[in-house]
N, C-alpha and C positions, 0 to 999 in steps of 0.2 A: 056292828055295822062296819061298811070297808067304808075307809077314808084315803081319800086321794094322795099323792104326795109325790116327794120329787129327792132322788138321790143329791144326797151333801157333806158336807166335810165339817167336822167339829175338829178345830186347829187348837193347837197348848192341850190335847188331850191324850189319852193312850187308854187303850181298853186290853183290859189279861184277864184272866182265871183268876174267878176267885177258889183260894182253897179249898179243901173238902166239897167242893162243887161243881156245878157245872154250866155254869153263868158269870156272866161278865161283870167284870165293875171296871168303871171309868173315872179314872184320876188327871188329878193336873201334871203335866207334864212339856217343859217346852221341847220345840221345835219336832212334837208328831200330832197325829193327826189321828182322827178316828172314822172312816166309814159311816153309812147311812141312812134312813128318810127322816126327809122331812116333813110329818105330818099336819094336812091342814082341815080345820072348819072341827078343831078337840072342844067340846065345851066345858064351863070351867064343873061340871058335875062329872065328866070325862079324868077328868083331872085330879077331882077328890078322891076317884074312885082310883086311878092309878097311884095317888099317894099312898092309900090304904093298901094296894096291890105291894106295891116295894117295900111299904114298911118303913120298921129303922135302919134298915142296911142303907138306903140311899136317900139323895133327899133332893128334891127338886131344886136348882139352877136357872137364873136368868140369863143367856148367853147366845152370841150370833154364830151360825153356822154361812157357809159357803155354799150354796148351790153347783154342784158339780159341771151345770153346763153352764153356768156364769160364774161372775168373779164379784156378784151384788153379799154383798153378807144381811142374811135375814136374822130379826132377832125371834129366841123362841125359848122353850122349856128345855132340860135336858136333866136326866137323872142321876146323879154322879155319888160313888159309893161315898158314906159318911166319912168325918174325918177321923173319928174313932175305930173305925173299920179299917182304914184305908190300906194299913199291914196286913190284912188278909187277899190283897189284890197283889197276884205274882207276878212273876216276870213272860208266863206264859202268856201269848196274846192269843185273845179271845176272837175270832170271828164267826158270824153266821156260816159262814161255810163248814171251817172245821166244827161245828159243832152236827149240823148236818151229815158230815161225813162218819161222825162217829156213831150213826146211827139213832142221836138222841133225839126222835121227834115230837116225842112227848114231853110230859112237865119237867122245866125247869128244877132241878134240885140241889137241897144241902145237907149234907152229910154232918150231926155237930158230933 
């Protein structure tokens, strides 16, 4: 199903490449930011089922984002690579664009 949702800003964060892949992971980081939506009306069966989607590489986060066209911070879910991972997240920054660009429209992958 499509869920509504509204561009926002996850602040103390930064998203790269992860290695041997082609997807992002998001680590803590100050003074950057990371891109977005924020999606609404996910139920918590939405939720189990993206736990299970991400796996152990990431692990779900309680944390407030920024709505882009205000400055109200909502609080919400956010996936952030595990902490034992977190060395496979490079210095390369990950965005939907560039990934877009490199023609990956298909599934998400990792190379081990």
């Amino acid at each position: 199903r499509t869920l509504p949702g509204d561009a926002a800003w996850l602040d103390g964060y930064r998203c790269g490449l992860v290695a041997r892949a082609n997807f992002p992971g998001i680590t803590a980081a100050p003074h950057c930011r990371v891109p977005g939506t924020l999606l609404y009306g996910v139920t918590q069966a939405e939720l189990e089922h993206l736990d299970r989607y991400e796996g152990e590489l990431y692990r779900r986060v309680r944390t407030e984002v920024r709505l882009s066209e205000q400055d109200s911070l909502i609080q919400c879910w956010v996936y952030v690579i595990a902490a034992w991972a977190q060395a496979r997240v490079t210095d390369t920054p990950w965005t939907i664009e560039w990934y877009r660009q490199q023609g990956m429209k298909g599934r998400l992958t990792y190379r081990y």
